[in-house]
C-alpha positions as CSV (number, residue, x, y, z in Angstrom):
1,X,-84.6,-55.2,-42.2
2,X,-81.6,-54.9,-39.9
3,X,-82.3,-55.9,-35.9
4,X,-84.1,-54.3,-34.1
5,X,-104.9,-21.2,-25.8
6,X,-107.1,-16.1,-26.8
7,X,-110.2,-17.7,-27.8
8,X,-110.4,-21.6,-28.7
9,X,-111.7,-20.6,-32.4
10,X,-108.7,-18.6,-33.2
11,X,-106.4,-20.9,-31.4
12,X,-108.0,-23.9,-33.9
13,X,-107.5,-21.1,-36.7
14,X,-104.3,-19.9,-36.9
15,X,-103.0,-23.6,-36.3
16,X,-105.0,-24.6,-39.1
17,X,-103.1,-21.9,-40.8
18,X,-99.8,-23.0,-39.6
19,X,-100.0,-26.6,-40.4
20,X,-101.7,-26.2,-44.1
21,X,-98.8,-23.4,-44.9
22,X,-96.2,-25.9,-43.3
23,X,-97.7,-28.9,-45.5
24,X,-97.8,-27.0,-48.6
25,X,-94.6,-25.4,-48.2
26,X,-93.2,-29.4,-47.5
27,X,-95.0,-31.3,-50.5
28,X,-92.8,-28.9,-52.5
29,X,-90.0,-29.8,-51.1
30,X,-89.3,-32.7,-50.4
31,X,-89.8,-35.6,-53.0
32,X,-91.8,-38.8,-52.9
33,X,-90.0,-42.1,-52.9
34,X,-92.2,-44.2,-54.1
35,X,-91.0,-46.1,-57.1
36,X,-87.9,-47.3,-55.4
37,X,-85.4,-49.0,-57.5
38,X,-84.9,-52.5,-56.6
39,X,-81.3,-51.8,-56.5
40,X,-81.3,-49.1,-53.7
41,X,-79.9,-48.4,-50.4
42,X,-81.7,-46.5,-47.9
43,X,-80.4,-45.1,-45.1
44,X,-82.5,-43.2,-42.6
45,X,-82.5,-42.1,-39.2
46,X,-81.8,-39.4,-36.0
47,X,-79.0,-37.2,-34.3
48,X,-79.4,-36.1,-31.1
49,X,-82.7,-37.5,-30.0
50,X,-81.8,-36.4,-25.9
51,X,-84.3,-38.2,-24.6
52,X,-86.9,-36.3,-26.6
53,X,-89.5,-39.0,-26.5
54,X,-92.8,-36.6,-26.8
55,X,-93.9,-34.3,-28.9
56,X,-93.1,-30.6,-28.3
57,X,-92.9,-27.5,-29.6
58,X,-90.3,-27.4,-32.2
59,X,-88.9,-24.8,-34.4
60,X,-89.1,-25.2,-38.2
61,X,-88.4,-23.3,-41.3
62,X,-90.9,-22.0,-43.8
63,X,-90.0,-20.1,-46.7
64,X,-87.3,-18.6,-44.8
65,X,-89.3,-18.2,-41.5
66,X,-88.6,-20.1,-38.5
67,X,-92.1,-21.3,-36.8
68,X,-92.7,-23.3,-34.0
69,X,-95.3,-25.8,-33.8
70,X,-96.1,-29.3,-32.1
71,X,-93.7,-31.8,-33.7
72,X,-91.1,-34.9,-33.2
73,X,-92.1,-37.7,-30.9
74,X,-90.8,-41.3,-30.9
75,X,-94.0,-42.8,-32.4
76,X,-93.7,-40.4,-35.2
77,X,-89.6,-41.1,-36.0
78,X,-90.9,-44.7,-36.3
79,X,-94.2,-43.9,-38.7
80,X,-91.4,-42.4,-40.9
81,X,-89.2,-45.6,-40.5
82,X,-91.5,-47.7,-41.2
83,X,-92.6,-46.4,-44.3
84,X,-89.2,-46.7,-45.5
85,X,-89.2,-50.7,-44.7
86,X,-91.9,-50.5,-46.8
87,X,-90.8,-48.8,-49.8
88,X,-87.7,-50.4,-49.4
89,X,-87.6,-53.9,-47.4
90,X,-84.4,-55.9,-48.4
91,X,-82.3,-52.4,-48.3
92,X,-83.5,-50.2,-45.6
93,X,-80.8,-49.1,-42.7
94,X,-82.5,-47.5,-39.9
95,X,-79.8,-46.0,-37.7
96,X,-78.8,-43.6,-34.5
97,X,-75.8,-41.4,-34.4
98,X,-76.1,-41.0,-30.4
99,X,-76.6,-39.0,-27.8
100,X,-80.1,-40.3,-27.1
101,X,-79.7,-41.4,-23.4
102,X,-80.7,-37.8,-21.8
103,X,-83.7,-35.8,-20.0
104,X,-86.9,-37.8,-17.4
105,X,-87.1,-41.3,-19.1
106,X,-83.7,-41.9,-18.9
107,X,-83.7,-40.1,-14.8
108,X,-86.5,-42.9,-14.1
109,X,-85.5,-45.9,-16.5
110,X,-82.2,-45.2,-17.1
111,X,-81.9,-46.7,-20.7
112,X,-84.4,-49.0,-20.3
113,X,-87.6,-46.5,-22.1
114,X,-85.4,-45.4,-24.6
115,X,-83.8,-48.3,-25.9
116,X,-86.9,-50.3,-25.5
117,X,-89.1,-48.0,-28.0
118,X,-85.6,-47.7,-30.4
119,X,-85.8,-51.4,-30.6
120,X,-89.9,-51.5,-31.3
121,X,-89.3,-48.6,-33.7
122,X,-86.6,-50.5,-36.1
123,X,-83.6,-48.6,-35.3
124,X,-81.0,-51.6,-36.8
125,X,-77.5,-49.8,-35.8
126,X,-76.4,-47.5,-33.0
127,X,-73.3,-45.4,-32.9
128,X,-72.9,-43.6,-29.0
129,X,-72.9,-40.1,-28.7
130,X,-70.9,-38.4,-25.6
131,X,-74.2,-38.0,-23.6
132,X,-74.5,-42.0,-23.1
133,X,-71.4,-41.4,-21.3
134,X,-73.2,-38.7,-18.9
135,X,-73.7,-41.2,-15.7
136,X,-70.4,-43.2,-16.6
137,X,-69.8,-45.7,-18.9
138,X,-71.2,-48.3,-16.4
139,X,-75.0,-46.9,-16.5
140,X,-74.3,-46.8,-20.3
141,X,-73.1,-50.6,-20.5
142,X,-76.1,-51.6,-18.7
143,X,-78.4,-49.3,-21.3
144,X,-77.4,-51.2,-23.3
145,X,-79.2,-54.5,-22.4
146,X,-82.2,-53.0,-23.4
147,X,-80.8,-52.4,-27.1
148,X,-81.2,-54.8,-29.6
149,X,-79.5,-52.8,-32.6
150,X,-76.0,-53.6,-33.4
151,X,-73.5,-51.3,-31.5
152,X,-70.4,-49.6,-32.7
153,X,-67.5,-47.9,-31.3
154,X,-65.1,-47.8,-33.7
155,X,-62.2,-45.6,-31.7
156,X,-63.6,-46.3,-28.4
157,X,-61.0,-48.3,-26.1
158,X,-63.4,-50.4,-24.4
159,X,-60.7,-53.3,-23.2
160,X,-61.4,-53.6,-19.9
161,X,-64.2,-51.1,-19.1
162,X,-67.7,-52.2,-18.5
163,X,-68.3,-51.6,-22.7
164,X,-66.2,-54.5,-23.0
165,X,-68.4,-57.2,-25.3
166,X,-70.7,-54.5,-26.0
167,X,-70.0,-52.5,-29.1
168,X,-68.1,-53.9,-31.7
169,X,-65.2,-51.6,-34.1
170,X,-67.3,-52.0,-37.5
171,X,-70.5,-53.5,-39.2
172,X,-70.1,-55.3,-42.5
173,X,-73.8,-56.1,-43.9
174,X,-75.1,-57.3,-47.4
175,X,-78.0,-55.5,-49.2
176,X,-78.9,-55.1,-52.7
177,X,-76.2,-57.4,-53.6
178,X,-73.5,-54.9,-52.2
179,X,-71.1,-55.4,-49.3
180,X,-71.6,-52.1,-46.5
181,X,-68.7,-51.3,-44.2
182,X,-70.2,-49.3,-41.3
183,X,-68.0,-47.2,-39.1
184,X,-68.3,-45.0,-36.0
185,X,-66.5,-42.0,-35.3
186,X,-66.9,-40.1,-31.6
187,X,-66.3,-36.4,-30.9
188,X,-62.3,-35.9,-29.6
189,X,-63.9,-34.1,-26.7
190,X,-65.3,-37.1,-25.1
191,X,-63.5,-36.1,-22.3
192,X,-63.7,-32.7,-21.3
193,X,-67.1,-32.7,-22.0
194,X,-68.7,-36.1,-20.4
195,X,-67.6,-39.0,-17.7
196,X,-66.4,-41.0,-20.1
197,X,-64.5,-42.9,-17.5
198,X,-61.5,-45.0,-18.4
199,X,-63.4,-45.3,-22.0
200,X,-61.0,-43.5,-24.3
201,X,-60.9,-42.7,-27.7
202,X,-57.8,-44.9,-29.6
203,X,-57.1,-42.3,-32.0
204,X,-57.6,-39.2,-33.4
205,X,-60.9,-39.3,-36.0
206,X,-58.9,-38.8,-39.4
207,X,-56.4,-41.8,-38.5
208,X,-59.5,-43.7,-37.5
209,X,-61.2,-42.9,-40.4
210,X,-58.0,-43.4,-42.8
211,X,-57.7,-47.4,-40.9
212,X,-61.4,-48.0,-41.1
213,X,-61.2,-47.2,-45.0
214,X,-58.5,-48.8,-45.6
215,X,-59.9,-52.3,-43.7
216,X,-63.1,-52.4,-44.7
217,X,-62.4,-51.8,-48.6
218,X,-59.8,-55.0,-47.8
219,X,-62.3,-57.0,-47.0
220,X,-64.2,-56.1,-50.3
221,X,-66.6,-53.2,-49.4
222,X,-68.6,-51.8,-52.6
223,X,-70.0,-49.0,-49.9
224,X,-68.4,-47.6,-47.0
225,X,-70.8,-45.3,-44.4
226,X,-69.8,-43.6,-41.6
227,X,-72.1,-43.1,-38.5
228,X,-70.1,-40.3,-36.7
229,X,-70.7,-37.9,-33.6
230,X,-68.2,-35.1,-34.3
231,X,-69.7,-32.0,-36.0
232,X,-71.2,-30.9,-39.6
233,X,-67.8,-29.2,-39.7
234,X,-65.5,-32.0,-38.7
235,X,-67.7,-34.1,-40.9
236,X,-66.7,-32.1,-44.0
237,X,-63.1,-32.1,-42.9
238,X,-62.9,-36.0,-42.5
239,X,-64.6,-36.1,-46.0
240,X,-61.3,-33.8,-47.7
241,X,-58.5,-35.8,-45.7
242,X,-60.2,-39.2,-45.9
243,X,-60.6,-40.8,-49.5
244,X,-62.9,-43.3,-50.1
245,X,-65.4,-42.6,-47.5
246,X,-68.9,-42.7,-49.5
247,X,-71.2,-41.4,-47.0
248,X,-71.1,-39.6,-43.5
249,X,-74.4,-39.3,-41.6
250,X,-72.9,-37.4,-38.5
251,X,-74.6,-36.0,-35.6
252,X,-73.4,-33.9,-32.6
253,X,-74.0,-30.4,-34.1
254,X,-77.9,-30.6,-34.0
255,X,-77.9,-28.9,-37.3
256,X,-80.6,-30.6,-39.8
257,X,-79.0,-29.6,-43.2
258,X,-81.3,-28.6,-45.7
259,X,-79.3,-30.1,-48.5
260,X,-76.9,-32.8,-49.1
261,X,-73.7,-31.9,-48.6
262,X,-70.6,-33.3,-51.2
263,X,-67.4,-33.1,-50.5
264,X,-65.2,-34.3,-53.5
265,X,-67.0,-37.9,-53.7
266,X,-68.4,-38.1,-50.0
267,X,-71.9,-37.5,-49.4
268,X,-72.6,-35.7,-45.9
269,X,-75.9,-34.9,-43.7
270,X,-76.5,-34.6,-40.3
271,X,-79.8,-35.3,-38.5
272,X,-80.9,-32.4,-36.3
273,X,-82.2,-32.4,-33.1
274,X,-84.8,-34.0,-30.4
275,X,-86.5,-35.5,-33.2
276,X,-87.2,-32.5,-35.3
277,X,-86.6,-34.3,-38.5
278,X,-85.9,-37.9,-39.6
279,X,-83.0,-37.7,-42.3
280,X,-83.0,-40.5,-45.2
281,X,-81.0,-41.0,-48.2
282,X,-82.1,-43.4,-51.0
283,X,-78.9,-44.6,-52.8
284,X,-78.9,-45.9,-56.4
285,X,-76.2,-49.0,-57.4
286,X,-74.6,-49.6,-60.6
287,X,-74.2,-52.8,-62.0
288,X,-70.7,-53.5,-59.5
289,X,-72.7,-52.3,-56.5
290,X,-70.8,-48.7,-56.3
291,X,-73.2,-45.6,-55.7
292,X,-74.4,-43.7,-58.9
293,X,-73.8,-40.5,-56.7
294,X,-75.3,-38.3,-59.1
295,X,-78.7,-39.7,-58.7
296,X,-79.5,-39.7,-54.8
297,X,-82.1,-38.7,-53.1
298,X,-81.8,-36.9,-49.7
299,X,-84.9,-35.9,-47.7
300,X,-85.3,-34.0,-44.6
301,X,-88.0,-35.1,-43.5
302,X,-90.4,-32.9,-40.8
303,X,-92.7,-34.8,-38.2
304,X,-95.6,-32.3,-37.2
305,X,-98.9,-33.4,-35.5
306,X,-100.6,-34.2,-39.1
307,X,-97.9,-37.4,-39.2
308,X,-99.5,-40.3,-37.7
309,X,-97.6,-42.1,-34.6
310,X,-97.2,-45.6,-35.2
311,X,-99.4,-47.7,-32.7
312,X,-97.3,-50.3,-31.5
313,X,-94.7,-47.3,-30.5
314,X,-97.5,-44.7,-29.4
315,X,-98.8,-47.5,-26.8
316,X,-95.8,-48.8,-25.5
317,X,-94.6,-44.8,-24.7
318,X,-98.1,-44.4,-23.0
319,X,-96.9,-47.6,-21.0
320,X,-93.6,-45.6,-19.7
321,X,-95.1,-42.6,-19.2
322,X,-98.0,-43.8,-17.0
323,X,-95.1,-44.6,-14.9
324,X,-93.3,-41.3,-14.9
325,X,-93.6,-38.9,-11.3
326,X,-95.3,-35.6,-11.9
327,X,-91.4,-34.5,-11.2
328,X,-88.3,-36.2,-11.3
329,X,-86.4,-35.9,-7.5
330,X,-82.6,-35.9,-8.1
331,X,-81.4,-35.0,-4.6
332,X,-81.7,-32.7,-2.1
333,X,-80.5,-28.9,-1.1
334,X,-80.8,-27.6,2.8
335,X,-80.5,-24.1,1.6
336,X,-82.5,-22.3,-0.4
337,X,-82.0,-20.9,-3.9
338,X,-82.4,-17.2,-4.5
339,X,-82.9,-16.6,-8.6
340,X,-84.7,-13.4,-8.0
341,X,-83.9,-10.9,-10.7
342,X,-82.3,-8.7,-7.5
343,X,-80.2,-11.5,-6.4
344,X,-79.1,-12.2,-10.0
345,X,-78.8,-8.7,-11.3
346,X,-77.6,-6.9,-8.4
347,X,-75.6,-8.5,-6.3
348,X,-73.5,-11.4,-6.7
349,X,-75.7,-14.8,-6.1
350,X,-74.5,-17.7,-4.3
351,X,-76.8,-20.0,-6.9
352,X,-74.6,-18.0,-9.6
353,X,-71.5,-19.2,-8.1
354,X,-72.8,-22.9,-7.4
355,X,-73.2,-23.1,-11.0
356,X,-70.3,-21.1,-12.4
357,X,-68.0,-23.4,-10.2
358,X,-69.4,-27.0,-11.0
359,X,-68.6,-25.7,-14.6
360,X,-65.4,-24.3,-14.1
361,X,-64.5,-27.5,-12.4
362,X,-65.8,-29.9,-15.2
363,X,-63.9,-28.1,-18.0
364,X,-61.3,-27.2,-16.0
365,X,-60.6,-23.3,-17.7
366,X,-59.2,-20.6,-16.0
367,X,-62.3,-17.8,-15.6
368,X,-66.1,-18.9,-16.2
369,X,-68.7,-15.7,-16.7
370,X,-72.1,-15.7,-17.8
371,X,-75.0,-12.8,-17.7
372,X,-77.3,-12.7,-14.1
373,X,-79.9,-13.3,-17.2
374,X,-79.1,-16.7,-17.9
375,X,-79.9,-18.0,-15.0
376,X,-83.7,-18.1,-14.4
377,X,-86.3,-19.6,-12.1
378,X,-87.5,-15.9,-11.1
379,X,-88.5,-17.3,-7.4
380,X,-86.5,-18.3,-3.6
381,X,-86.6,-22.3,-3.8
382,X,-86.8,-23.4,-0.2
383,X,-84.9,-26.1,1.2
384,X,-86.3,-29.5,0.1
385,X,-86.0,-31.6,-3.1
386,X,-84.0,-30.8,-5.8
387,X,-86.4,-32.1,-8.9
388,X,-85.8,-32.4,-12.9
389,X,-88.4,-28.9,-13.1
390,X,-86.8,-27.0,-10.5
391,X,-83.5,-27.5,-12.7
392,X,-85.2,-26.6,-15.9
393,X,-86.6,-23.7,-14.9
394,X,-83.3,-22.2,-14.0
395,X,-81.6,-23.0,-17.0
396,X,-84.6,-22.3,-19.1
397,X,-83.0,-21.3,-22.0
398,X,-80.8,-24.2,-22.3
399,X,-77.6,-22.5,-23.6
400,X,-74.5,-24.5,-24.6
401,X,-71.5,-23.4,-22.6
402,X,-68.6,-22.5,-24.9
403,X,-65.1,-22.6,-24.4
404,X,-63.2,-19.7,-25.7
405,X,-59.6,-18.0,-25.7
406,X,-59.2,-14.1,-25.1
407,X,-56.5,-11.9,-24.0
408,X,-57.0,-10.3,-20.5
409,X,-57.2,-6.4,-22.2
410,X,-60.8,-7.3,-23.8
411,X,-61.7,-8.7,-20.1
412,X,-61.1,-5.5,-18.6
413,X,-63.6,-4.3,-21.4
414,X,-66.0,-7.0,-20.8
415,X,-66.1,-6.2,-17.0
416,X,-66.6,-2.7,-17.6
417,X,-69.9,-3.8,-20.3
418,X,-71.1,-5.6,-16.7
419,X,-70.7,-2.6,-14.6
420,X,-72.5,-1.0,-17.1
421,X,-75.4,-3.3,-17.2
422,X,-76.0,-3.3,-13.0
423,X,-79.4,-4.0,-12.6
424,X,-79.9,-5.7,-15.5
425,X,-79.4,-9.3,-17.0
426,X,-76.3,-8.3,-18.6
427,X,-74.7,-8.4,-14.9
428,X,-71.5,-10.9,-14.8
429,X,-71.6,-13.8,-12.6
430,X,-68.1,-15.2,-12.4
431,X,-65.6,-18.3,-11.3
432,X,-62.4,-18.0,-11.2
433,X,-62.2,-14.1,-11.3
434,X,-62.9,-11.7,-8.9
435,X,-64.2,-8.2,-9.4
436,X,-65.2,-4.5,-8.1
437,X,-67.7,-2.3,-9.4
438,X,-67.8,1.2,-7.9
439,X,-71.2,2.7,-9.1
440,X,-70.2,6.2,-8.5
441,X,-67.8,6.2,-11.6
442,X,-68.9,7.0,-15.2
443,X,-70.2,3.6,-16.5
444,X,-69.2,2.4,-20.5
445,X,-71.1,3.3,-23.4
446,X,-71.2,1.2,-26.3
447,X,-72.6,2.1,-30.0
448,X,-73.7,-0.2,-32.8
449,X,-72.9,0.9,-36.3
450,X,-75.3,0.4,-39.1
451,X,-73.2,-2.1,-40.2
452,X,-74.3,-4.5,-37.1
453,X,-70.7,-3.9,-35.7
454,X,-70.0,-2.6,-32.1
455,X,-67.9,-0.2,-31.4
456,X,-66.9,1.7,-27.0
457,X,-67.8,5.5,-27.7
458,X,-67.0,5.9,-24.0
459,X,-64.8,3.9,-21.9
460,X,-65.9,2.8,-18.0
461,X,-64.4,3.4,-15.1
462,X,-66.6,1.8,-13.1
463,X,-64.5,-1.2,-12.2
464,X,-61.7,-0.9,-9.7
465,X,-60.3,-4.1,-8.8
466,X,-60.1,-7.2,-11.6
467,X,-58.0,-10.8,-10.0
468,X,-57.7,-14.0,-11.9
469,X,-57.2,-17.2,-9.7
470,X,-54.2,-19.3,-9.5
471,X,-54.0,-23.2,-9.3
472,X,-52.9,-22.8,-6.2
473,X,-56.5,-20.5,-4.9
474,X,-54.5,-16.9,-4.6
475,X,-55.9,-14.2,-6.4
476,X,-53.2,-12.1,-8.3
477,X,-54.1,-9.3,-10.9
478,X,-55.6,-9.5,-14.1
479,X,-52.4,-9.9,-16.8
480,X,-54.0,-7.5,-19.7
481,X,-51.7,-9.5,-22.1
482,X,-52.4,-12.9,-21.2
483,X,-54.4,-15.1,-22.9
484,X,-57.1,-16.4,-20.8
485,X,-59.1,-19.9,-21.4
486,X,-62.6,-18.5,-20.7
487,X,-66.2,-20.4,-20.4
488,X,-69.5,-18.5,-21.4
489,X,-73.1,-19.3,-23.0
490,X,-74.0,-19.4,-26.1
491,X,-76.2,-16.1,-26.0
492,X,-72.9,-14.0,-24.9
493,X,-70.5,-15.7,-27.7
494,X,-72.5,-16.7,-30.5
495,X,-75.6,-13.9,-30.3
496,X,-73.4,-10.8,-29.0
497,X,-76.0,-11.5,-26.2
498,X,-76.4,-8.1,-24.3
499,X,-73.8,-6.1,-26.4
500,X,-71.3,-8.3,-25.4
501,X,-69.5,-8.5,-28.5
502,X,-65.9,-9.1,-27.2
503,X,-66.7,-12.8,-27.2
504,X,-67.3,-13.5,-30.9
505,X,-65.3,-10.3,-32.3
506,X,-61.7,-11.7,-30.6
507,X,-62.4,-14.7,-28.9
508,X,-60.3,-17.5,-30.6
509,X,-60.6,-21.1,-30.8
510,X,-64.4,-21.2,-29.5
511,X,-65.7,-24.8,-29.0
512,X,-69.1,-25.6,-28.5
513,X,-69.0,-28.0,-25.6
514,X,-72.5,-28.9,-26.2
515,X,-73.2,-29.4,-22.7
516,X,-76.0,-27.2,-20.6
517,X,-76.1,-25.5,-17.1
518,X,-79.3,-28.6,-16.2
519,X,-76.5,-31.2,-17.6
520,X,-73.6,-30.1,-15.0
521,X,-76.1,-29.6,-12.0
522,X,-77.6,-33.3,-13.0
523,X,-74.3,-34.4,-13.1
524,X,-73.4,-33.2,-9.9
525,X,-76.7,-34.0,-8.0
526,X,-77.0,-37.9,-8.6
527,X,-73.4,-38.1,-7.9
528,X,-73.4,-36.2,-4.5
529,X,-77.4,-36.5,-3.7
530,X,-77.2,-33.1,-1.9
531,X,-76.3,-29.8,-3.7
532,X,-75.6,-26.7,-1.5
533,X,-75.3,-22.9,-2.6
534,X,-72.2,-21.6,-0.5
535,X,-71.9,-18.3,1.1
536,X,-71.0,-15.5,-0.7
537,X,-67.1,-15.3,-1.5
538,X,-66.7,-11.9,-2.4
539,X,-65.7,-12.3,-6.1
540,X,-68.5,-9.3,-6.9
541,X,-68.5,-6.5,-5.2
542,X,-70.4,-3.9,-5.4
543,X,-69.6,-0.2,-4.1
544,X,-72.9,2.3,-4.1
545,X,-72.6,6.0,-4.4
């Protein structure tokens, strides 16, 4: 090994139900790997833990159907590891592509939980994901005193910063008799979407990956893996530009793949989410210590409540947790928060704005707009603490703001869909924009076709007044043929969320920034310790008949 409730009856029913389908359905699937060769590699692991120390409800696939059931937890990820060690002990890599350092145990213990129960649960290597930037990369530098496992940061410039001495660019290791060249690769949007700080990246991912290739086979690499945090997509485009690279385990697009992916001789899975699944590979060596490619086995591997935690991990958790507040305080507010549906969905709401703005600011795009809906909490919070809960429950559906590009003629469309929708969740709340709705005019109808699509069978004329902000804070009118950078949720772009369809039908270059509304206002909060609504502005206005 490397370093480190109806009635209770039915309730008990239908999850006996659940589970036995969801174990059935699993033995099927996924193959036993017992009898491993002597010869093998075994690489296993998580993306995208977030902090998810717990169990929780988590969503899984069944024959085709998504259920949700009581799954993941720490203690579990580590049953799973160490069965590997055991079917495998002189060529087991247990391993974390990042973003791990998020939600309460990190709030309380910074990394010091976390790390702590990765180190008793065998994780050997750990690659960072953006989110261990979230606090700066000085919280993250001191995370990582609690973290055995050997770190690397391939194309992070850490000379310098506080990750100086920390993370090293590359792991060479000897299992099996073969020589393994382990590399890291980070997301190129370290910056626009965390507080990276004066941590940079040193180059673009392919010319990383090209250099790291290129080294490590120099210095007589049969294998070469690479841990990276970039995307299933950018995964499979490293794999086409970058010979030689035998296998990617990549996180960053919590996506679990079902299947192995190839990509002419590159191997490629990612690992999910909050600790959904564990991911493992078993790889078979020929006699000069090269993959037989053709014979690996990949395993996605699910962690309901029928999987046994592993003691030593289930008892130090319990240790942490004992210690955890009922609720998390972040800061303070001296105003109070109105998320009623009337403030959200009628009027334009100064909790709205707070939000809109703090995004608008971090990704620095020229109009942010997202549905009264999305912002939740149903209830006036009074002045007083801001906690962890109070923050959840307002961004309950934990959306990922997108980044998109449209052209100001399918605005005027989209504002005309919200003046439609007054009253209703659909309502825009905006940054960077201003706009009137006049409720006495004829309001837009759309249709959807049989064919899913969505077409205006009569245009509004409900908005009167639309004016995009200038750098400079002046308002001048909306440009119909300008392309606009816009911010919105994931609902609106990906989901045609309340018939907004504009957003996924010609938005162009969308990018998933993979941050939430509770990430930005945590952000904020610890930074500033007091977070304060303004007063209404004006940038919705609503005229009644």
């Amino acid at each position: 090994m490397l370093k480190g409730n109806r009635t209770m009856k039915k309730r008990l029913l239908i999850s006996f139900v659940i589970v036995s389908a969801l174990l059935a359905f699993w033995a099927g699937c996924s193959s036993s790997s017992s009898g491993i060769e002597s010869r093998t590699i075994t690489l296993i692991g998580t993306s995208d833990l977030q902090g998810k120390l717990e169990p929780e409800m988590q969503e899984y696939e069944v024959n085709g159907s998504k259920t949700e059931i009581m799954g993941g937890g720490i203690s579990r990820i580590a049953t799973q590891f160490r069965k590997a060690m055991e079917e495998n002990p002189q060529g087991t890599i247990i391993a974390s592509n990042g973003d791990d350092l998020m939600g309460r145990y990190f709030h309380v213990f910074k990394g010091e939980a976390i790390y702590s129960l990765f180190d008793r649960s065998g994780y050997a290597i750990y690659a960072p994901g953006n989110h261990e930037f979230d606090k700066g990369p000085e919280v993250f530098a001191k995370a990582l005193d609690y973290l055995d496992s050997d770190v690397i940061c391939t194309d992070l410039a850490i000379e310098g910063t506080p990750l100086q001495g920390k993370c090293a660019p590359s792991k060479i290791i000897s299992l099996q008799g073969a020589k393994i060249g382990i590399f890291s690769l980070m997301t190129e949007d370290l910056h626009l979407i965390t507080s990276a700080g004066d941590v940079k990246l040193n180059a673009p991912n392919t010319e990383t990956a090209g250099r790291m290739v290129a080294s490590l086979r120099e210095e007589g690499c049969d294998i070469v893996i690479a841990l990276t945090h970039i995307g299933l997509d950018q995964d499979k485009e490293i794999a086409q530009k970058v010979p030689g690279i035998d296998v990617i385990f990549g996180g960053h697009s919590h996506r679990a793949n079902k299947d192995l992916i190839r990509v002419g001789d590159t191997l490629i899975f990612n690992g999910g989410e909050q600790g959904s699944y564990v991911v493992r590979i078993d790889l078979p060596l020929d006699e000069m210590h090269r993959i037989r490619k053709s014979e690996v086995k990949y395993q996605r591997i699910p962690l309901p409540e029928s999987v046994k935690e592993e003691e030593a991990v289930e008892a130090l958790l319990q240790t942490y947790k004992s210690q955890l507040p009922a609720t998390v305080v972040l800061g303070k507010t001296t105003v109070e928060w109105d998320l009623t549906e009337e403030a959200l969905r009628q009027n334009e709401s100064n909790v709205a704005d707070l939000i809109n703005d703090l995004l608008k600011e971090k990704f620095q795009v020229d109009i942010v707009m997202n549905n009264g809906g999305a912002f939740r909490g149903k209830k006036i919070y009074p002045p007083g603490n801001i906690t962890d809960t109070m923050l959840h429950e307002i961004d309950e559906f934990e959306n990922n703001a997108y980044i998109l590009e449209i052209e100001g003629k399918y605005l005027k469309q989209i504002f005309e869909h919200s003046a439609a929708l007054y009253g209703r969740g659909g309502l825009m709340q905006v940054s960077g924009i201003r706009y009137t709705i006049d409720l006495s005019k004829k309001a837009q109808i759309i249709t959807q076709e049989k064919d899913g699509s969505w077409t205006i069978s009569q245009p509004g004329e409900r908005v009167t007044k639309i004016e995009v902000q200038s750098p400079d804070g002046s308002f001048v009118s909306l440009d119909e043929s300008k392309s606009y950078q816009l911010l919105s949720n994931a609902y609106l772009v990906n989901h045609n969320g309340d018939g907004y369809f504009w957003f996924k039908k010609y938005g162009e270059n969308p990018k998933n920034t993979y941050t939430t509304f509770y990430t930005v206002m945590v952000d904020y909060v610890e930074k500033h310790k007091v977070m304060n609504p303004k007063p209404l502005d004006g940038r919705l206005k609503i005229i009644h008949p």
